[in-house]
Structure formats: structure tokens, C-alpha cells
N, C-alpha and C positions, 0 to 999 in steps of 0.2 A: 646668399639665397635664404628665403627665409622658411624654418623646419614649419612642418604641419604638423596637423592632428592625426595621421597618419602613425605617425613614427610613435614608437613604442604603444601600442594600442592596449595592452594589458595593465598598462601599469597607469596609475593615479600622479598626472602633470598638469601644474596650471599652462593655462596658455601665454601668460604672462615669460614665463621663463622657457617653453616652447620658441617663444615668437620675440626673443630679444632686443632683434632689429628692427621689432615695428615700434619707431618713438613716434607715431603720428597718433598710435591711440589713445595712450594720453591725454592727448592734446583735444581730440576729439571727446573725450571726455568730459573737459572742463568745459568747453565750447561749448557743448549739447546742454550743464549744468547751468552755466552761465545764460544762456539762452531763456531755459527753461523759467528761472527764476523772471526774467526781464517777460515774458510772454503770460505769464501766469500773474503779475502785481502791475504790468501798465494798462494803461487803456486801449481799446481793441477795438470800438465802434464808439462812434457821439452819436449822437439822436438829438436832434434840435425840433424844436415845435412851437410854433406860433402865438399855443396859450401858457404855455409856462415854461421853466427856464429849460435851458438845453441839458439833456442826458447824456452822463456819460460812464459806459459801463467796461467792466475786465471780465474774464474767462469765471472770475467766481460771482460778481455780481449778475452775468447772466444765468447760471445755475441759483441763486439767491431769489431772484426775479420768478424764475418758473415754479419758486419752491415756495412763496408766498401766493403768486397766486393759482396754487392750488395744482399746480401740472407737477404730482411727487414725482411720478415715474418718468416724465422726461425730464425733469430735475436729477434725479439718480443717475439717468446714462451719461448724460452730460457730464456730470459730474465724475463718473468713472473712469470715460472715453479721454475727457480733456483736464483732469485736474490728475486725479488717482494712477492709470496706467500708466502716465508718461514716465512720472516717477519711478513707480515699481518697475517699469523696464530698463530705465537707466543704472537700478540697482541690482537689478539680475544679470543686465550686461558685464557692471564692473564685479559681480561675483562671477561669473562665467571668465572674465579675465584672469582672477586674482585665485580663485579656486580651483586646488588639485582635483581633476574629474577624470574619469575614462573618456578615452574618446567616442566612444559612444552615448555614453551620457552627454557629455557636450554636443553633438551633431543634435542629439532630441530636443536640445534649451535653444540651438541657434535657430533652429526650423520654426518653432513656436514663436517666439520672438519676434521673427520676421514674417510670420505668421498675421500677429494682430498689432503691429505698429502701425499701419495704415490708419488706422479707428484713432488713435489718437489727434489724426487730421480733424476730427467730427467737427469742432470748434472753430476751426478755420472756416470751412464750411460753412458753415452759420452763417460767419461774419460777413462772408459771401454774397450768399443769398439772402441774407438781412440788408442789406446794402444795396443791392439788385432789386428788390423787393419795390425801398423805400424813397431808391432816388429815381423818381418816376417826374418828368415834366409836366404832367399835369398834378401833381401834387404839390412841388414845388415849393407854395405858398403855403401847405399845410405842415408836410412835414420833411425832413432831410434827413437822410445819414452818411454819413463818409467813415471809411475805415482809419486806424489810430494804428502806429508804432506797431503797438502790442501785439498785435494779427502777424507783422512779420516778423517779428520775434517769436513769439510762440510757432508759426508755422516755420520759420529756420531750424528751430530746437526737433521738431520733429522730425526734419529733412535730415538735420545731423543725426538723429539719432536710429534713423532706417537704414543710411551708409555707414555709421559702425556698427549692424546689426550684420550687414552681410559683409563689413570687411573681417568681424570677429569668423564669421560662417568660413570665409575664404580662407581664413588663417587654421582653424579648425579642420581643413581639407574637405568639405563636404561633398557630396558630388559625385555620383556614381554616373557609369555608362549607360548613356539613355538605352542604350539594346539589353542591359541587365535588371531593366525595371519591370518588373511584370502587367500582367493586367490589362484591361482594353477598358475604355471609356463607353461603349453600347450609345443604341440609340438614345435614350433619356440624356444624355449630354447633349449627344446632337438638336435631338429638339429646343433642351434649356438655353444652349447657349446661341442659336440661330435665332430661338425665343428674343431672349434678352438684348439680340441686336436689333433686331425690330423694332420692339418696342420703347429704345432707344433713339432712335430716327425719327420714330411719331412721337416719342415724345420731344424732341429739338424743331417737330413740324407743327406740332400744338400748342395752345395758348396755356399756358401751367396755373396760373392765379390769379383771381380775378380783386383787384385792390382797390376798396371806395374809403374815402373820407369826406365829409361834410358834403356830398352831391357830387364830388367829384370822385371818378373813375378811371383804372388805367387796368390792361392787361397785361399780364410780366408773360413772356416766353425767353425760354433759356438763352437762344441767339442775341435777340433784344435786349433784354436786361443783362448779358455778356457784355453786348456791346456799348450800352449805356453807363457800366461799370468802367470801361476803360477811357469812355469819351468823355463824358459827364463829367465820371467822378477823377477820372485821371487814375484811376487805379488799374496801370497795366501790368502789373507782376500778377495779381489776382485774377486777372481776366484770362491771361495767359494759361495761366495752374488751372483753372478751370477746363478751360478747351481743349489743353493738355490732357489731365489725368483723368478729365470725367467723359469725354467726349472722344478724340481721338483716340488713346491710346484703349479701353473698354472694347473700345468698335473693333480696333486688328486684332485685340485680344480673343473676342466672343466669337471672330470670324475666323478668325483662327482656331480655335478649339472646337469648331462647329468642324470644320473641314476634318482638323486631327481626330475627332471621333469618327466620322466619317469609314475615315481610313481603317482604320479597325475596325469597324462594323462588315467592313469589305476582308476583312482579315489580312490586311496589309500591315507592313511598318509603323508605325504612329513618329512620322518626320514632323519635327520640332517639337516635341512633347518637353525636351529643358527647358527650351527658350519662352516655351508659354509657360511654363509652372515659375519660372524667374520673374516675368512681364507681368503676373498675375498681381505681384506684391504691390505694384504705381499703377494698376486700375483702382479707379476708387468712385466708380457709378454707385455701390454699396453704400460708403459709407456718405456720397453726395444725398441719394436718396431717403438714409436716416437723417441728414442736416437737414433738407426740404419740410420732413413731416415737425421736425422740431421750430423753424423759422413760423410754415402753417402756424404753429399752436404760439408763439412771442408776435408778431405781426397782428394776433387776432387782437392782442390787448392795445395796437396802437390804433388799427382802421378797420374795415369788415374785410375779411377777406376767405373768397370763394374755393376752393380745389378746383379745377375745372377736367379735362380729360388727359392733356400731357401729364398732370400731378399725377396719376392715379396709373398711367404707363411707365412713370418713371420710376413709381414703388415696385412694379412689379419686375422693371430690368431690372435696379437692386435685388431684388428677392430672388431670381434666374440668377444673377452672378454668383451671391452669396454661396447656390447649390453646385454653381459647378466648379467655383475654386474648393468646394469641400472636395467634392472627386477628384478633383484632378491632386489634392493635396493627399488623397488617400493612393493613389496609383504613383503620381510623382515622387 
């Protein structure tokens, strides 16, 4: 069996020599590393265009692109979300492994951690909806994009490094009894997260972008351009992660934590308050909805392209999530 972070709580252990019999995290390590390098130096999107030769960009030439022309600030997050954090968590993780800490001090770096791994998805995202965007049938002849390698490399590196975030958390022993957690969610939950399901639905019911080049016109909606991604473009792992993490899993999430405040407004139990504050980490309408406003601003420099009313529903379910996985992360 393998010791926790439990055992000897006072005294200064890494978890490396805690956790002797875990030889997987290792391995997950170099994996994650290896990954990351291969996600971060290949190519991630081609952009072909009909007057000059075909583009082909990586996770820094798109931060490069935005920083030229002229978008500092979504150059900067881009650049933090999907170049800089991935890093830095990978090396906080193998410090948290290798570094004698209390176990309390560790429980506070595993929480964080898994905390903002998700945001390092931003880039994936992107490539997503930069791809959704531009492989439009009536465009066609203007212009194309298909996703590259490098989208699944980088977005693997991520996936491995959000399951050694919570295998390091499980090995660390975290994890109290949901009945010893204090606190109630109130109604400001309940509205935010009923909110955000909402506005989530209208926006999967709405038209999101409105794309013109040379006279010609196409309207992107999330389903549509879902689906055009995986027909089209033959990219069905992407379309899948999409419908998955931004679409389903957000929905039982928001309806879920809408009920769970509920419940406690009534001054009842709050039943599954773990399991949503665990679920919270693989929602990711947040960080889709900061890739959306960033694609907006790279799409403008290839054709015109309009926000319409799903865009501006979808900013604002991210903005609802964002507020209730704060509370629920300050209760949980």
C-alpha cells in the first residue's frame, strides 16, 4: 500500500520517499516533459490561402503573430497560459515531489496546481476554434486551416500533466469529509451557476461569428463548426474534447452546483459538493471562452469577422463559471 501525506504530519517529507512505490510518476514526468517540448516546437495549425504561400504556425509563432500586430495583451496571456505556466507547473510539480514539505504545505501547492492547469488548455483552444472558424465551405476557395501534430502533443502534455497533478494530490492524502467542510454556497451561486448554464445553451443555440472574405460569407455556430471540424476536417479527437470539456461536462457541472446551492439555501446537506469541486478541474467553458475572444482578435487579420450574440453569451458563461468555481474553491 502506498504511505500518504497523512503520516507523520509534523515533520518535513518529500513525497518522493513518502510514496516509494509510485514508479509511474516518473514516468509521468518525463512523458509530460517530453510532450511538452514536442507541443511547444511543432507546428499546430497550417493556414493555406489562395494569394500567397501557405502558413504555418507553433504555439509561439502564434503569440509572435498577435505581438506584432499590435494585440500586446493577448499576446501576453497567450503567452503565459500556453508557453510559461505549463513549464512552471511542471517544475513545481517535480518540486513538490522531490521537496521535503509538511503535509500541509503540500495539500496548499497540490490544490493550486490543479487549481490553474486547465488555462494551460487556452492554446489548444485556439487551434480549435481557429480551425472551426476557417474551414468554412463557403470559404473553401479563400482560405483553409487544418490542425498539425503539434495541437496533440501540446494538448497530451497538458492531459498528462493535470493526471500527475491529482495523482501527486492522491499520493499527498488530500481530501477531507465532505460533512467536515464548512460553509454554504447562498443564492449568488445559485443564480451564477443556473446563469451560466443558460447562457451556455443559447449560446450552442446561436450563431457565434459572423466570417466574410472576398464577398463571401459563412456563419460559425459552436455545433456547426463542431461538426464541420470533425467531418470536414477529419479532426475527431478535437471535436470530441470540445463537446466533452466545454459543452457536456460545464452543463452537469453548472446544474449541478446550481441544485447544490440550492440545497443549502434551504439549509439542507450540500450532497456532492466533492464530486463537483473535483468535476470543476475538466470544465473548461472558461478557459474556451478566453480562446473564442482571442481567435475573434487572429481571424480578424485573416477575413472580417463579426461577434454576433452566441459570442457575447459565451463570454459571459465563462465569466459565471470562473465566479463559481472561485466559491466553491473557497468552501471546498
Amino acid at each position: 500500500m502506498e504511505p500518504t501525506g497523512h503520516a507523520n504530519q509534523g515533520a518535513s517529507q518529500s513525497l518522493a520517499s513518502l510514496s516509494s512505490s509510485a514508479r509511474d510518476v516518473p514516468w509521468l514526468f518525463g512523458l509530460a516533459a517530453l510532450l511538452l517540448v514536442a507541443g511547444d516546437t511543432m507546428d499546430v495549425v497550417t493556414i493555406e490561402y489562395i494569394v500567397r504561400d501557405t502558413g504555418h504556425y507553433s504555439v509561439m509563432g502564434g503569440v509572435r503573430d498577435l505581438w506584432l500586430g499590435g494585440n500586446i495583451v493577448l499576446a501576453a496571456i497567450l503567452f503565459s497560459f500556453s508557453v510559461v505556466f505549463p513549464w512552471i507547473k511542471l517544475v513545481a510539480l517535480a518540486w513538490l515531489w522531490l521537496r521535503p514539505l509538511k503535509s500541509a504545505q503540500r495539500d496548499r501547492w497540490c490544490r493550486r496546481l490543479k487549481t490553474l492547469g486547465k488555462w494551460s488548455l487556452l492554446d489548444t483552444f485556439v487551434v480549435v476554434l481557429l480551425v472551426g472558424c476557417l474551414q468554412l465551405s463557403a470559404l473553401v476557395s479563400v482560405v483553409h486551416a487544418s490542425a498539425q501534430p503539434g495541437v496533440y502533443a501540446f494538448a497530451a502534455a497538458i492531459f498528462v500533466s493535470l493526471a500527475l497533478a491529482f495523482r501527486l494530490a492522491r499520493l499527498a492524502g488530500r481530501g477531507a469529509p465532505e460533512e467536515n467542510r464548512p460553509g454554504v454556497l447562498g443564492w449568488p451561486v445559485v443564480c451564477a451557476a443556473w446563469g451560466a448554464a443558460g447562457c451556455l445553451v443559447t449560446a450552442l443555440c446561436m450563431p457565434i461569428l459572423q466570417v466574410e472574405k472576398r464577398g463571401l460569407s459563412h456563419t460559425y455556430s459552436l455545433p456547426r463548426g463542431t461538426l464541420d471540424l470533425a467531418q470536414a476536417g477529419g479532426e475527431w479527437c478535437l471535436a470530441s474534447g470540445v463537446l466533452v470539456f466545454v459543452v457536456l461536462l460545464p452543463l452537469v457541472w453548472l446544474v449541478g452546483l446550481g441544485a447544490c446551492a440550492f440545497q443549502s439555501c434551504r439549509g439542507k446537506k450540500m450532497s456532492g459538493l466533492t464530486l463537483l469541486s473535483a468535476l470543476e478541474h475538466w470544465t473548461m467553458v472558461d478557459v474556451f471562452a478566453l480562446g473564442l475572444w482571442l481567435v475573434f482578435t487572429k481571424v480578424g487579420g485573416i477575413a472580417d469577422a463579426t461577434p454576433l450574440v452566441g459570442f457575447w453569451f459565451m463570454i459571459v458563461a465563462g465569466g459565471l463559471s470562473v465566479l463559481c468555481a472561485w466559491r466553491v474553491r473557497r468552501i471546498a
